[in-house]
DRENDO-1510 file (C-alpha; in Angstrom, 1 decimal, always signed):
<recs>
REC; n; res; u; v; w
REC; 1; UNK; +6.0; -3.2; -24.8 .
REC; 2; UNK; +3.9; -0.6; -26.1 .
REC; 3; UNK; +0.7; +0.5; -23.5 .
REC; 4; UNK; -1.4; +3.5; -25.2 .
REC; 5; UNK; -3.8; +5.4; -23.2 .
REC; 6; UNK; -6.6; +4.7; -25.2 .
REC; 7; UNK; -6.3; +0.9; -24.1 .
REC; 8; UNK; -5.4; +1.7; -20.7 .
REC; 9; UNK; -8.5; +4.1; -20.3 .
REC; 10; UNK; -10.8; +1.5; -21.6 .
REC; 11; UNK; -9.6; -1.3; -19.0 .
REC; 12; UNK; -10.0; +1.3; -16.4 .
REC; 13; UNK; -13.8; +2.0; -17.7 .
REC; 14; UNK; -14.6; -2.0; -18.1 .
REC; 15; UNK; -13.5; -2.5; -14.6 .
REC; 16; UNK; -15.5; +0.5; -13.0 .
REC; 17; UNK; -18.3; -0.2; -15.3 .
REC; 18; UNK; -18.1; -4.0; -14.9 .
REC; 19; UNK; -19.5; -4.7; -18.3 .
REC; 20; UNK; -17.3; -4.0; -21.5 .
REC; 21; UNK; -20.2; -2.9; -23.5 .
REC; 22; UNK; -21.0; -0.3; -20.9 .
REC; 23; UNK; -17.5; +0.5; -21.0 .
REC; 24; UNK; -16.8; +0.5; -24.5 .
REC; 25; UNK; -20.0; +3.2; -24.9 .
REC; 26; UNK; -18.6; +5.1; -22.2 .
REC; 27; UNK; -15.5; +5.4; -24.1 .
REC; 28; UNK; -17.1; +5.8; -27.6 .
REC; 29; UNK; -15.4; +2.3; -29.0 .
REC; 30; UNK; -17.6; -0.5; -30.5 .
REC; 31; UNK; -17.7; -3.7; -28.4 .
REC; 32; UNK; -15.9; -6.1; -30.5 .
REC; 33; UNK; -13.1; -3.9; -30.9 .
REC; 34; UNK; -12.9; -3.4; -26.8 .
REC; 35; UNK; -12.6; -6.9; -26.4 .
REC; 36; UNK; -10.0; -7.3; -29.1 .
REC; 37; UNK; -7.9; -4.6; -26.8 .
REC; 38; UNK; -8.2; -6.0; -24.0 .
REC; 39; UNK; -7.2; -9.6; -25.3 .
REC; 40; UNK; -4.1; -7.7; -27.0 .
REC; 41; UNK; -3.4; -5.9; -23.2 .
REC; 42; UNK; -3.3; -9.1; -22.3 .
REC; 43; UNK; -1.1; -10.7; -24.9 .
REC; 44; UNK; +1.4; -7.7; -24.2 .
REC; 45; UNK; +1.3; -8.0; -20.6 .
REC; 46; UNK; +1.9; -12.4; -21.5 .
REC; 47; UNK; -0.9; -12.5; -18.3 .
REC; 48; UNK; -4.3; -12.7; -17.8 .
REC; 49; UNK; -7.0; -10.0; -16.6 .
REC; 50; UNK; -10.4; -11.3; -16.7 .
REC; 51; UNK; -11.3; -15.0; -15.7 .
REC; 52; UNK; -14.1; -16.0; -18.8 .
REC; 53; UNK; -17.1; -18.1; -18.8 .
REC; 54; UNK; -20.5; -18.6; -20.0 .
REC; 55; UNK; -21.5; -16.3; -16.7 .
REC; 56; UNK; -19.4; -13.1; -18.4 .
REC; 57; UNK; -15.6; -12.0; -17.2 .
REC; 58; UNK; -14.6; -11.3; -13.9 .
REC; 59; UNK; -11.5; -9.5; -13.6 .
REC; 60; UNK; -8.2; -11.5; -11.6 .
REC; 61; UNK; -5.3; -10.2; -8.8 .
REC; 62; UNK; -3.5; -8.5; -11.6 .
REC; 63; UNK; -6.3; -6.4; -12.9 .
REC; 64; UNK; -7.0; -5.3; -9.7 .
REC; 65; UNK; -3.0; -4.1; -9.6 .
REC; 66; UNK; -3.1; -3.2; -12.9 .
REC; 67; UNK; -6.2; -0.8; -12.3 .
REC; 68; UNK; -4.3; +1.4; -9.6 .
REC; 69; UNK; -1.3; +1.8; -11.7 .
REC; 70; UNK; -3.4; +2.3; -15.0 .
REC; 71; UNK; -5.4; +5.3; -13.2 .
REC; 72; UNK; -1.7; +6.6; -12.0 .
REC; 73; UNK; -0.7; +6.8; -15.6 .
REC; 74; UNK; -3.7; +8.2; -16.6 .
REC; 75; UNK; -3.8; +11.3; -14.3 .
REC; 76; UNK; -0.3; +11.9; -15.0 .
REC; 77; UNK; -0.9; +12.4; -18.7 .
REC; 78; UNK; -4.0; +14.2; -17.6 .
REC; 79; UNK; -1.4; +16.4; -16.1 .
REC; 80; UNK; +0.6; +16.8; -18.7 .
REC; 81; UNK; -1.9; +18.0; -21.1 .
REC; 82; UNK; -3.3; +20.8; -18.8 .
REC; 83; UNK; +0.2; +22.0; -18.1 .
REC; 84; UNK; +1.2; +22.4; -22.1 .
REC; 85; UNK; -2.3; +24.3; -22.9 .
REC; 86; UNK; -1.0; +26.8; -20.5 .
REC; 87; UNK; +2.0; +27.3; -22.1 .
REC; 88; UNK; +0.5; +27.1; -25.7 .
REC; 89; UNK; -2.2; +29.7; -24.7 .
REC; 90; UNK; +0.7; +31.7; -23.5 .
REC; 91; UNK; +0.0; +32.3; -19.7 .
REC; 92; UNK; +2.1; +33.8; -17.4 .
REC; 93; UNK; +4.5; +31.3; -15.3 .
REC; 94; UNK; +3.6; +29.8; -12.2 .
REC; 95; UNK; +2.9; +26.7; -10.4 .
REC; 96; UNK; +0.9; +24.5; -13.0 .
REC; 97; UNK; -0.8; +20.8; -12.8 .
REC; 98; UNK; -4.0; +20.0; -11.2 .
REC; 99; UNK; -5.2; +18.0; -8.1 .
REC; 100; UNK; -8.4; +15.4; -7.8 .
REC; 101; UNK; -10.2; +16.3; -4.8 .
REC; 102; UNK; -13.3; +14.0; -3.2 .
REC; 103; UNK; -15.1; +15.4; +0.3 .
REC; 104; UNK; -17.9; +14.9; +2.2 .
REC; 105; UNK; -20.7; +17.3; +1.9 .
REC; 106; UNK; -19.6; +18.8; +5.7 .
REC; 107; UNK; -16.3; +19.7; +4.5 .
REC; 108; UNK; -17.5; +21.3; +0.8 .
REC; 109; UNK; -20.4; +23.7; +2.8 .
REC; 110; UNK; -18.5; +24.6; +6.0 .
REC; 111; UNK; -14.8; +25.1; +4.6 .
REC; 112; UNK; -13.4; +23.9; +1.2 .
REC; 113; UNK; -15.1; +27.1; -0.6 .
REC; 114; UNK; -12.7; +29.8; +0.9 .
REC; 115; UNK; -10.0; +27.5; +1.6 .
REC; 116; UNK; -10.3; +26.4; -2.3 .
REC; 117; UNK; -10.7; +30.1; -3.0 .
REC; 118; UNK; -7.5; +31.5; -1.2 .
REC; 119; UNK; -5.5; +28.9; -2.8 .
REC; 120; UNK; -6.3; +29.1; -6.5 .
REC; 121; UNK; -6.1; +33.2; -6.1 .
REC; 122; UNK; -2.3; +32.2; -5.0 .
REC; 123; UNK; -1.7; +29.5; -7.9 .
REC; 124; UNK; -4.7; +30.2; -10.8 .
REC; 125; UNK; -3.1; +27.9; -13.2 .
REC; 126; UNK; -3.6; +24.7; -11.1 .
REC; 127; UNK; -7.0; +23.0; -11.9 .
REC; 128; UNK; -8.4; +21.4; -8.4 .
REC; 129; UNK; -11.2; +18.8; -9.5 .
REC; 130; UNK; -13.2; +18.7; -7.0 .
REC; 131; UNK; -16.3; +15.2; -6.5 .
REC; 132; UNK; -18.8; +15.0; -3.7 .
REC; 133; UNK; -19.0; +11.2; -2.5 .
REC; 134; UNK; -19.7; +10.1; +1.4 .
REC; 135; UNK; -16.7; +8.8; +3.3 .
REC; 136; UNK; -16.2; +5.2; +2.7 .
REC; 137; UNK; -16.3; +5.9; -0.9 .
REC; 138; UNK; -14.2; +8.6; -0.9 .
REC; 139; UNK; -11.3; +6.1; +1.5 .
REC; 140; UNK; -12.0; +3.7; -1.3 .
REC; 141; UNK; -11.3; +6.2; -4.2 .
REC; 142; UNK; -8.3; +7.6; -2.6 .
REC; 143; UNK; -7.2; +3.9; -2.0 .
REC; 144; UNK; -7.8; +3.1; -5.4 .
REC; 145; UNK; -5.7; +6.2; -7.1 .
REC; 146; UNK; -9.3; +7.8; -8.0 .
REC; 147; UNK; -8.5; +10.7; -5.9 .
REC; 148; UNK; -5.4; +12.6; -4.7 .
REC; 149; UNK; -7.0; +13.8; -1.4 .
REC; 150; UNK; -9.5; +12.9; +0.5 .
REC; 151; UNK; -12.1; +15.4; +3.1 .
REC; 152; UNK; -14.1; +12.6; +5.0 .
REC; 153; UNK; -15.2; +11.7; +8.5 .
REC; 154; UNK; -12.6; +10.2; +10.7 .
REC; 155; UNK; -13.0; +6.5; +11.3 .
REC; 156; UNK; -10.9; +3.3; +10.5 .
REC; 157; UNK; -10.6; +3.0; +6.6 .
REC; 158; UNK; -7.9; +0.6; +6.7 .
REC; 159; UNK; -3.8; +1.0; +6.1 .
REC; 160; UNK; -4.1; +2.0; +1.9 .
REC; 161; UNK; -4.8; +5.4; +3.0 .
REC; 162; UNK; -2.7; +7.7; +5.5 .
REC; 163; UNK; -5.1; +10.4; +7.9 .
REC; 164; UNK; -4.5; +13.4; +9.1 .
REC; 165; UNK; -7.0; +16.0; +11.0 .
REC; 166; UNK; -8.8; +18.6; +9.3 .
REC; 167; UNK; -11.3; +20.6; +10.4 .
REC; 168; UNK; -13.8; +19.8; +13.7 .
REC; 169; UNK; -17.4; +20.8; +13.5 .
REC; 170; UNK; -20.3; +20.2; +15.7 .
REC; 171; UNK; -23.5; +19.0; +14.8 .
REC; 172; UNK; -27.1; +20.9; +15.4 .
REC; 173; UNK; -30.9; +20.8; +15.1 .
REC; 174; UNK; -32.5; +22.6; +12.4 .
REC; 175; UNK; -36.5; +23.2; +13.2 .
REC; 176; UNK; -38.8; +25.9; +12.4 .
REC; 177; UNK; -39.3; +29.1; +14.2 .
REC; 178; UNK; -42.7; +28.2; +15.6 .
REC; 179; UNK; -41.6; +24.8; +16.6 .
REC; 180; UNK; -42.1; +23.4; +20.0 .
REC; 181; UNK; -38.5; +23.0; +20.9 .
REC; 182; UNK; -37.2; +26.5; +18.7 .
REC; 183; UNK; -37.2; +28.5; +22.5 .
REC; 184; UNK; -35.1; +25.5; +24.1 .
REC; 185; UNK; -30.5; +27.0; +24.1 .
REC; 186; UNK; -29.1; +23.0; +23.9 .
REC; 187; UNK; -31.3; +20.2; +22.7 .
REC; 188; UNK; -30.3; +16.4; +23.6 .
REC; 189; UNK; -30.8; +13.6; +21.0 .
REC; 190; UNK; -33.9; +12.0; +23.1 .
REC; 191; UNK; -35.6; +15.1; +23.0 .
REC; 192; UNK; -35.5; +15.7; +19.2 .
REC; 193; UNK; -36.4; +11.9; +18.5 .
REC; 194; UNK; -40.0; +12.8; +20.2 .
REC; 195; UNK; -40.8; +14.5; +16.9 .
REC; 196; UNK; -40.6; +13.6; +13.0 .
REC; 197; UNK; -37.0; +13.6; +11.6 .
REC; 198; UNK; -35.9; +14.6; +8.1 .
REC; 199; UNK; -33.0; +12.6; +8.0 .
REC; 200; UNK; -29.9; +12.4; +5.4 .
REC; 201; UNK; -29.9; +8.9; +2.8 .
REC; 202; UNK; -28.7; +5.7; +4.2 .
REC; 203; UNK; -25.1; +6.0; +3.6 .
REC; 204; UNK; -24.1; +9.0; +5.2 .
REC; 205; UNK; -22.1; +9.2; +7.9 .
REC; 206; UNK; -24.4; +11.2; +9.6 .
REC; 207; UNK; -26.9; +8.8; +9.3 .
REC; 208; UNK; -25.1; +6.2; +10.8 .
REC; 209; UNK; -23.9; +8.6; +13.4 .
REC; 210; UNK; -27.5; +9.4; +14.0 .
REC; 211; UNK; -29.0; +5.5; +13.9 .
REC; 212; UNK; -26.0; +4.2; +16.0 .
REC; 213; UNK; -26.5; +6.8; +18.9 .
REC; 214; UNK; -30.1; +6.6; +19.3 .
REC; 215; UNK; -29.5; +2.6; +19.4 .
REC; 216; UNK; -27.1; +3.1; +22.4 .
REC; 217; UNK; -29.5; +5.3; +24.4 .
REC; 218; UNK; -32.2; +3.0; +23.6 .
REC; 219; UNK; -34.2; +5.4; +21.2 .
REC; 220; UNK; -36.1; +4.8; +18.2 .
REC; 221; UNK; -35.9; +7.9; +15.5 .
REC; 222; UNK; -39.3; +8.7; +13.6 .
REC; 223; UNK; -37.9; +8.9; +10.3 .
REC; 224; UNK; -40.0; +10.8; +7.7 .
REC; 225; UNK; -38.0; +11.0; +4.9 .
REC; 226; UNK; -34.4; +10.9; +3.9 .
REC; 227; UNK; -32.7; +13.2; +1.3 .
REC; 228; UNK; -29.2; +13.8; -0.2 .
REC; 229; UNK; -28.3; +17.1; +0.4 .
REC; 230; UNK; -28.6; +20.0; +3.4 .
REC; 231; UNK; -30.3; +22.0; +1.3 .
REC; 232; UNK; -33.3; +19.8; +0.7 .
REC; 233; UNK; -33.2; +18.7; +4.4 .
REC; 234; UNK; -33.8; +22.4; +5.7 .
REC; 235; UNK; -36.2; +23.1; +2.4 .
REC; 236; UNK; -38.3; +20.2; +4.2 .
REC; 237; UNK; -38.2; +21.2; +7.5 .
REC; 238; UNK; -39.0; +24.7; +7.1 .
REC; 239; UNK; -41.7; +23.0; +5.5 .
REC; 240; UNK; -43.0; +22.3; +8.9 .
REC; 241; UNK; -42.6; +18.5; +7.9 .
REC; 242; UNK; -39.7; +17.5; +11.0 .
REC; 243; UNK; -36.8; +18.5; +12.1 .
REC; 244; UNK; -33.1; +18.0; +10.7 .
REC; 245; UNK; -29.7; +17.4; +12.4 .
REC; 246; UNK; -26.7; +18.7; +10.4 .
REC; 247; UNK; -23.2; +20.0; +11.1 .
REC; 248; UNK; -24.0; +23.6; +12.4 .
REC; 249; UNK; -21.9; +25.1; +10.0 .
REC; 250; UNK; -24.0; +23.9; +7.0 .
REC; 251; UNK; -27.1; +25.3; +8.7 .
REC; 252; UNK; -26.0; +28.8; +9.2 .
REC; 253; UNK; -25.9; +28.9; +5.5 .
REC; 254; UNK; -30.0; +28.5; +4.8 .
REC; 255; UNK; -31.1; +30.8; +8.2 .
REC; 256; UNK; -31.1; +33.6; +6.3 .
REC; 257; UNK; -32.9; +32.5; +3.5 .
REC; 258; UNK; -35.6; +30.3; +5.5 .
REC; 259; UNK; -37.7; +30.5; +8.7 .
REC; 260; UNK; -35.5; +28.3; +10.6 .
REC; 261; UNK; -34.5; +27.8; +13.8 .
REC; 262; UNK; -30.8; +26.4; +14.9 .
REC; 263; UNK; -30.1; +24.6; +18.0 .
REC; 264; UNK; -26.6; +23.2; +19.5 .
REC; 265; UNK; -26.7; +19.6; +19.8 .
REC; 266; UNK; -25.7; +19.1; +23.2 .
REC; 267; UNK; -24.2; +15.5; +22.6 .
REC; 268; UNK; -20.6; +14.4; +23.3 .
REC; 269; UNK; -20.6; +12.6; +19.8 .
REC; 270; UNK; -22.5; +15.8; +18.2 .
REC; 271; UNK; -18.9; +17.2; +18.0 .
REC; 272; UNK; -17.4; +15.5; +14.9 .
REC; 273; UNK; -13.2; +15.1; +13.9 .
REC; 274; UNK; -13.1; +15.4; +9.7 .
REC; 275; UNK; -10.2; +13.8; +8.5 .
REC; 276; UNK; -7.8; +14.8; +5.4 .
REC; 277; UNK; -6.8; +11.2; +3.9 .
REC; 278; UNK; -3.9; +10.7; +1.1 .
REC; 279; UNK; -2.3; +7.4; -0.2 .
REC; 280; UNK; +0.8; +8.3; +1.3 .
REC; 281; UNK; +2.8; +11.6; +1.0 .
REC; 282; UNK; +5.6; +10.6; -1.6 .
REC; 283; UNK; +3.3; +9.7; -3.7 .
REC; 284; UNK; +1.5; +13.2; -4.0 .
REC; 285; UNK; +2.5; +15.6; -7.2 .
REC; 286; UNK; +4.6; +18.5; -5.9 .
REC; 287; UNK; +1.0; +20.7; -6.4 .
REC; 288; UNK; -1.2; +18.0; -4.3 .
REC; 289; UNK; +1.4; +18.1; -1.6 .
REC; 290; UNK; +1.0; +22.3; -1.6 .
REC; 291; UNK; -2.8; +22.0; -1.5 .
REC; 292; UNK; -2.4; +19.3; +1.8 .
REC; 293; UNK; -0.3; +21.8; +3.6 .
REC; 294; UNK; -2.5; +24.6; +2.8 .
REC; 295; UNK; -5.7; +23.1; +3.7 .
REC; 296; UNK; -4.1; +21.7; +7.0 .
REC; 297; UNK; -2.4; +24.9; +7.7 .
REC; 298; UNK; -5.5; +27.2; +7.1 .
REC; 299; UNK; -7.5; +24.3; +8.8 .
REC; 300; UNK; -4.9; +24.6; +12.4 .
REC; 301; UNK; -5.7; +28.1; +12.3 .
REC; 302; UNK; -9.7; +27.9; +12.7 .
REC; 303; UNK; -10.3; +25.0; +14.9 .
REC; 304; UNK; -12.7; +25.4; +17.6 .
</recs>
């Protein structure tokens, strides 16, 4: 049996794309000869990967097995080629291969940057590829062999991933400077919910945080927009259009550079666990396994 990577990359794209045409212009092949490859995948592997009818394919048990292990493959080669352009470009020797990292958006603006930076100035020839997606996702990914590690909230993902703690941060109120609550010291959640909130999109974490405690203390938020990032959040509040909650971390970065205000949280939930998730630890590359133990081992160091 002879599996190339070109068909193997393709099956991966027509099952994350869930449409072979998308996947065959994703990977730069004409339709009919995607389909072709797939039916000769098939043939090779004497099983069957999609379930056909006049409604399109669906893919069965075994491509859903067949995608973690194709993805494996794939990132091992991956490996492989970074690895050999080092050597053919002539650098000097050290620690080579490279890592796929997904986090939250909590863990890349409070701590990945100079944990990232003090581990690639030890080992510059590894290539960390690092992807911001929002916890579930990033379980899923990590899960799925999309990701090596994962940086996410803690919470029950399931037994496909192992967890481990990573960093705690604590959540705050972001208003500004001329705001009615900017001369309060601690700030509970009912009191911010009596003015306009700039919240963070529906499938954050910290909107469900948010949505879920206000629900227990019987409190309706006045949502006035939601936005994807921390830095539009405090853009809009310094706007004088509401007020934001984010990890407190992530807030000291814009108080310099805005008219903001930034207020403890006093909440018990407002102080959060993030969680390091990996399918298990044999199945980490020698360099993944470095990158875990640094990023736990600088984490230990810092916790509050």
């Amino acid at each position: 049996m002879k599996l190339d990577p070109i068909t193997l990359r393709l099956f991966v794209a027509v099952m994350e794309e869930n449409a072979i045409a998308r996947a065959a212009a994703r990977e730069h092949i004409a339709p009919s000869a995607a389909s072709r490859r797939l039916a000769e995948l098939e043939d090779q592997l004497q099983l069957e990967l999609f379930t056909r009818s006049n409604r399109g394919s669906q893919p069965t048990a075994a491509a859903y097995a067949l995608l973690n292990m194709a993805r494996g493959v794939l990132n091992e080669l991956d490996g492989i080629a970074t690895q050999m352009k080092d050597y053919a470009q002539g650098g000097e020797q050290g620690l080579r291969g490279h890592v796929r990292v997904m986090a939250n958006i909590s863990s890349i603006t409070q701590f990945l940057p100079a944990q990232l930076q003090s581990f690639l100035s030890r080992h510059p020839l590894v290539d960390v590829r690092l992807q911001e997606r929002v916890s579930t996702d990033i379980a899923r990914a990590v899960a799925d062999n999309e990701a090596d590690i994962g940086l996410l909230n803690n919470g029950s993902y399931g037994s496909k991933i192992s967890l481990r703690p990573y960093r705690r941060d604590r959540l705050a109120v972001v208003m500004p400077q001329s705001h009615p609550l900017a001369g309060e010291h601690r700030l509970r959640l009912e009191q911010v919910l009596e003015h306009d909130l700039i919240g963070m999109h529906a499938d954050s974490a910290l909107n469900h945080l948010i949505t879920r405690s206000a629900a227990d203390q019987g409190l309706q938020p006045r949502l006035r927009m939601k936005v994807t990032g921390y830095d539009a959040l405090c853009l809009m509040v310094a706007a004088g259009l509401g007020v934001g909650i984010l990890p407190e971390g992530s807030a000291h970065i814009y108080m310099g550079a805005l008219p903001l205000r930034c207020i403890r949280l006093d909440e018990v939930w407002a102080e959060r666990q993030l969680m390091l998730c990996v399918r298990s630890q044999d199945a980490l590359s020698s360099v993944a396994q470095l990158l875990v133990e640094h990023l736990c081992q600088s984490a230990s160091t810092h916790q509050d």
